[in-house]
C-alpha positions in Angstrom: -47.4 -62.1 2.2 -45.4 -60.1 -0.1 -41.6 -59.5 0.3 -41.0 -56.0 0.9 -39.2 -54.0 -1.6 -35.5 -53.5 -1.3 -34.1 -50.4 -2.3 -30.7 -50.2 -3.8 -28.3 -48.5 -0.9 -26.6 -45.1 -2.3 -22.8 -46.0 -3.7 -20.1 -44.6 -2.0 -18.8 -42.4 -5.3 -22.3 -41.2 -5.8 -22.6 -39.8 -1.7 -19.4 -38.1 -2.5 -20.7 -36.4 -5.6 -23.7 -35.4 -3.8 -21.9 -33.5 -0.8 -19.0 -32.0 -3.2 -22.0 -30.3 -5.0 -23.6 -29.2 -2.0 -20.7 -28.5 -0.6 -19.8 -26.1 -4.0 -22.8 -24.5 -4.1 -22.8 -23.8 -0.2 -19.0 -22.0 -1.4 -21.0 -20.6 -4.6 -23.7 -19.0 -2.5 -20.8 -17.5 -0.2 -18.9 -15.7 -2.8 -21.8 -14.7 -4.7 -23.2 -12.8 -1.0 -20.1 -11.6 0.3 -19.6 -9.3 -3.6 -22.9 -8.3 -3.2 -22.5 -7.4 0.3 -19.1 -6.1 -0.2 -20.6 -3.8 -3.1 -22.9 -2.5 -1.4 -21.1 -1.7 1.2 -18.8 0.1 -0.4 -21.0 1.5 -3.3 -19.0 5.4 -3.7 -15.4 3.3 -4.0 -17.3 0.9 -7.4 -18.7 4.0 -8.2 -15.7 5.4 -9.0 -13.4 3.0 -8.9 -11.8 1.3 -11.8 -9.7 -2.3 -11.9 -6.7 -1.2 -13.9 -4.5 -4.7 -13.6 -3.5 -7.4 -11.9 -1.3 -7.2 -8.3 1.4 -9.7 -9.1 2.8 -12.5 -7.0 -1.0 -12.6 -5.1 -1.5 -16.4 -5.6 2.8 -17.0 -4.8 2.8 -15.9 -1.0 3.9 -12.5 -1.7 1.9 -10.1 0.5 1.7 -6.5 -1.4 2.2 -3.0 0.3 3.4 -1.0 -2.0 3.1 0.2 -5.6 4.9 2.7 -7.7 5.4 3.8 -11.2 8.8 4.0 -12.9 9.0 6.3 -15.2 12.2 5.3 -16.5 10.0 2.5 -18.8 6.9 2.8 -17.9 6.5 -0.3 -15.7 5.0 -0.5 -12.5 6.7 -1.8 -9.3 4.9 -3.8 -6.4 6.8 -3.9 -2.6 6.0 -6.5 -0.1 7.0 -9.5 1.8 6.8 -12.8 1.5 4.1 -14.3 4.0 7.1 -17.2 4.6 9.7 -15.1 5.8 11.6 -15.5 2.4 13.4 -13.0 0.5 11.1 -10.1 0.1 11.0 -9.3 -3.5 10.0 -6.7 -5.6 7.5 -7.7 -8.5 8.0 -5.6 -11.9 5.0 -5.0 -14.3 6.0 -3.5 -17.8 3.8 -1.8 -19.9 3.0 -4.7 -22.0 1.8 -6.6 -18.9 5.1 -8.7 -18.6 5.7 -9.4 -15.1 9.3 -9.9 -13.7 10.0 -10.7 -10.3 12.9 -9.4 -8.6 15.4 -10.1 -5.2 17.4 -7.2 -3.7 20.1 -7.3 -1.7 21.3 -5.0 0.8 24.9 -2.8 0.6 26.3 -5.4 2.5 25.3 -8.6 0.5 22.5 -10.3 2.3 19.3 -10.7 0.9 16.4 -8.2 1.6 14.2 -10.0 3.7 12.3 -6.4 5.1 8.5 -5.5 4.9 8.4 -4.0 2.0 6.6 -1.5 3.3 6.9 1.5 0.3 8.6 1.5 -3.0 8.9 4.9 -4.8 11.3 6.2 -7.4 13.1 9.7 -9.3 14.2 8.9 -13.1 17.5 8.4 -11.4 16.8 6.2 -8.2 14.4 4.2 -6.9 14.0 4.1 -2.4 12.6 0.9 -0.9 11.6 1.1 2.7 13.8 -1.1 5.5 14.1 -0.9 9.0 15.3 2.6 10.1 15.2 4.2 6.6 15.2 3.4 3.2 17.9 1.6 0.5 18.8 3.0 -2.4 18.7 1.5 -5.6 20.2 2.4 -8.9 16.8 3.6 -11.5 18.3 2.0 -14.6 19.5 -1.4 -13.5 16.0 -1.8 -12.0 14.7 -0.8 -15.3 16.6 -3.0 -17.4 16.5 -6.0 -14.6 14.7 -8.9 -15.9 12.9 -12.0 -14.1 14.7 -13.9 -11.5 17.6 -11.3 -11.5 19.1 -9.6 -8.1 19.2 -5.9 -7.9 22.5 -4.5 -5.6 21.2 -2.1 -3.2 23.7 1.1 -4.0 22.9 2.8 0.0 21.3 2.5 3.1 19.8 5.8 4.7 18.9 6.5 8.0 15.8 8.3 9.1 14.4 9.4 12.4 11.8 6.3 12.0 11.0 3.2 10.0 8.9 4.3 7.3 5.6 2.9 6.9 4.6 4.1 3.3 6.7 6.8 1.1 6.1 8.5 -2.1 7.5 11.1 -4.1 5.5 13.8 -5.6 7.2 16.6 -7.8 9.9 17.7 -6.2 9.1 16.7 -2.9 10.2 12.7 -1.0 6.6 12.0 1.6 7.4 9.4 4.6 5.6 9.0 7.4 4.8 6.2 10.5 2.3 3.9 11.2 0.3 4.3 14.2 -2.3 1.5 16.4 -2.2 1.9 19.8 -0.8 -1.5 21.5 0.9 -2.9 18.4 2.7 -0.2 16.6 3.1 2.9 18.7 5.0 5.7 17.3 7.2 8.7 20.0 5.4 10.8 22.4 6.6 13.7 19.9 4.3 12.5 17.0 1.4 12.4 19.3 0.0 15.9 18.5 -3.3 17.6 19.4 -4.4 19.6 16.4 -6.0 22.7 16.6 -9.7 21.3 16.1 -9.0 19.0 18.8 -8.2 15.6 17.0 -5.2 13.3 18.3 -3.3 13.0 15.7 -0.8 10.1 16.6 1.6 10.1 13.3 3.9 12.3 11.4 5.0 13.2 7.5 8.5 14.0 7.1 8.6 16.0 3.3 12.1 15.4 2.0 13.1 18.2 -0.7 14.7 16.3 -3.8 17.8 18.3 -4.3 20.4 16.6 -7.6 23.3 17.7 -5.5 22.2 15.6 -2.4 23.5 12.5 -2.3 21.4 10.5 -3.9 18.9 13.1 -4.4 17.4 13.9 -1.3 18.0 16.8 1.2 19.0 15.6 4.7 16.2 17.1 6.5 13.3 17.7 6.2 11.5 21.4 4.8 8.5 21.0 7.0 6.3 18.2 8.9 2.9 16.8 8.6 0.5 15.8 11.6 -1.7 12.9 10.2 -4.1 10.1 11.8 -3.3 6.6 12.7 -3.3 4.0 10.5 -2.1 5.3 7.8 -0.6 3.0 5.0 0.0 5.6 1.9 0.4 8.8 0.9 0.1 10.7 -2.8 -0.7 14.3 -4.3 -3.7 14.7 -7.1 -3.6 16.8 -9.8 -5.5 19.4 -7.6 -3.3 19.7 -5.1 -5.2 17.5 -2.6 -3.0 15.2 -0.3 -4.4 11.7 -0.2 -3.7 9.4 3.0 -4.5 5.5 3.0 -6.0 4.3 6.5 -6.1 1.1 6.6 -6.1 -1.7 9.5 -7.1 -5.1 9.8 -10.6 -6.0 8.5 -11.7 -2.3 9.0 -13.2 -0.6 6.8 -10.1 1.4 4.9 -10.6 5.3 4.1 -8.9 7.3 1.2 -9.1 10.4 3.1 -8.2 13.4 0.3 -7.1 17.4 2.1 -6.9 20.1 0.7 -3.7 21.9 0.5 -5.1 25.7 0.0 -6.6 24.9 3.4 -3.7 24.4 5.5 -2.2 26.9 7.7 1.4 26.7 9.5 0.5 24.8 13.1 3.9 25.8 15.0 6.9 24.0 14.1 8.6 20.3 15.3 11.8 19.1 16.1 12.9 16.7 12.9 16.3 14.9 12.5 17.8 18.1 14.6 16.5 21.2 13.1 13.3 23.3 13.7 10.4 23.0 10.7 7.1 23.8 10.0 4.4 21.9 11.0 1.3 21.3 9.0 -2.3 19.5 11.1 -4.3 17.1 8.9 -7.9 17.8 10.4 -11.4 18.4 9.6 -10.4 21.7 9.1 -8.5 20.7 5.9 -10.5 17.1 5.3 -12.1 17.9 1.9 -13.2 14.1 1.3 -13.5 10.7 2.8 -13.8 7.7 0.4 -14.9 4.3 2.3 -13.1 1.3 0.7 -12.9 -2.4 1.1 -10.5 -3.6 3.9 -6.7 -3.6 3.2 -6.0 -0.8 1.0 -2.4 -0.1 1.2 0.2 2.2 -1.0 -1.3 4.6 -3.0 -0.2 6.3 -6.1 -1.2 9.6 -8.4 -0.5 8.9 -11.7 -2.4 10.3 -15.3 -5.1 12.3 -13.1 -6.4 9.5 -10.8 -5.1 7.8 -7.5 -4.4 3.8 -7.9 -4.9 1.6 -4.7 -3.3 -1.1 -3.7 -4.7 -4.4 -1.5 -3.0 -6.8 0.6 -6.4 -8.9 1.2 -6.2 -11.3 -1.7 -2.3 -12.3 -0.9 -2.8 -16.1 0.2 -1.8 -15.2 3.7 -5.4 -13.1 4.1 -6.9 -14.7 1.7 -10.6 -13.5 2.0 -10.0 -10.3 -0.5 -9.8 -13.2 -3.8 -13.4 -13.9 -2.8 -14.6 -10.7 -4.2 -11.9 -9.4 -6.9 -9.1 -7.4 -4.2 -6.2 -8.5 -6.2 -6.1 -5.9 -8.3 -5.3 -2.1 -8.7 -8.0 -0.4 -8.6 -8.3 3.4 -9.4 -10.3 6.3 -9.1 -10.3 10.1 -9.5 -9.9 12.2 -6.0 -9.1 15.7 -7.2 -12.6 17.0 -6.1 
């Protein structure tokens, strides 16, 4: 009878190999469906949306929510917190693609370890978003700061809310609230019911710049705006339109664009003391509603288009590396 055949048993280095390559083509196959799904999904945002560059710090813990350009030397600046509870710090991206990153610290000496919430600037100062208001910091030392270096917060001022995202436009400091019912609830006040009937949870507070201010800003507001929930940015296109960023979660986000000429005065509201007038975001003004992948945070109109920021790729989320979220993307809104 003959001896059966032995076959040579698998080495242990060889099984290995064999489930790491499964194992990277299982991860392969993922990546490669979720872009496709993920652009498809949200086919009118590719359309028109262009990567621009790199959000800094994305790979390092530092979770972005905020982006602004200074005009002081061109650069770009990225707010945020650090998904460690360290020192948030401010990422600066010249215009040669050099990036520096930044510490602040606040008037009294500690470090700035706050959200990071929005970052906007005048060619004189720059306003980064804290708890309660804003701190002010000096436009050319942030210019002329270089990596690793601590910027000296100058002021603290004190709103009627903790801003959730700010931006200036012309002549005019946006900042408005964050609203998701449970989690971050805003005063009964805010809570409007617009004329077409939506529940409008939020407000805009529009800040006139004014050079004899101190530092630069009028103390109260000219007039209010009524938006949604959700909302993570704010900018102004070229057209006039007012863009909001709605974002929450792993929600779809919406770049929702109205249109100025279409507003009409809604009453007035009681802001920081005084009497202003009060202006509904609606349908009645909605002149566009771009779907975009989850995350999008601040916003900024600059050269024409609007350019979107993303916290999805930071390392705390992680999911947005899988199909290219760390980066700026942007895209043209003016209608």
């Amino acid at each position: 009878m003959d001896e059966p055949v032995r076959r040579p048993r698998p080495r242990p280095l060889k099984i290995v190999g064999i489930v790491a390559a499964v194992l990277a083509a299982l991860v392969l196959a993922v990546v490669v469906g979720l872009n496709i799904y993920v652009r498809a999904a949200f086919a009118p945002f590719y359309a028109e949306a262009e990567p621009v560059f790199d959000i800094p710090g994305v790979n390092a813990g530092f979770v972005c929510q905020d982006l602004d350009h200074l005009a002081a030397d061109g650069s770009w600046l990225f707010s945020g917190y650090m998904a460690d509870g360290s020192p948030s710090p401010l990422y600066k991206r010249a215009a040669d693609g050099t990036v520096a990153r930044l510490t602040v610290a606040n008037p009294d000496g500690t470090a700035y370890t706050g959200h990071g919430s929005a970052i906007t600037s005048t060619d004189r100062y720059a306003y980064l978003a804290c708890d309660g208001g804003y701190l002010v910091l000096d436009g050319e030392e942030l210019a002329a700061a270089g990596d690793g270096q601590e910027v000296d917060a100058i002021a603290r001022v004190d709103l009627d809310f903790s801003p959730a995202f700010m931006n200036i436009e012309g002549d005019t400091l946006f900042t408005g609230n964050f609203y998701y019912p449970g989690d971050y609830e805003t005063p009964a006040s805010h809570r409007i019911t617009t004329p077409d009937g939506t529940e409008n949870p939020a407000v805009i507070y529009a800040y006139d710049l004014d050079p004899n201010a101190p530092f630069g800003v009028a103390p109260g507001p000219a007039c209010v705006y009524s938006i949604p929930g959700m909302i993570q940015g704010v900018c102004l296109t070229d057209s006039g339109r007012i863009v909001l960023s709605q974002s929450y979660g792993i929600a779809t986000s919406h770049l929702l664009a109205y249109d100025q000429a279409r507003l009409t005065q809604d009453g007035t509201f009681l802001a920081d003391g005084a009497e202003v007038p009060l202006y509904c975001l609606d349908s009645r003004s909605l002149a566009a509603d771009v779907e975009a992948p989850p995350m999008a945070e601040g916003i900024e109109s600059f050269e024409g288009r609007v350019y979107v920021s993303d916290e999805s790729a930071s390392n705390k989320y992680i999911f947005g590396k899988l199909y290219g979220a760390g980066v700026v993307y942007a895209l043209d809104m003016n209608g």
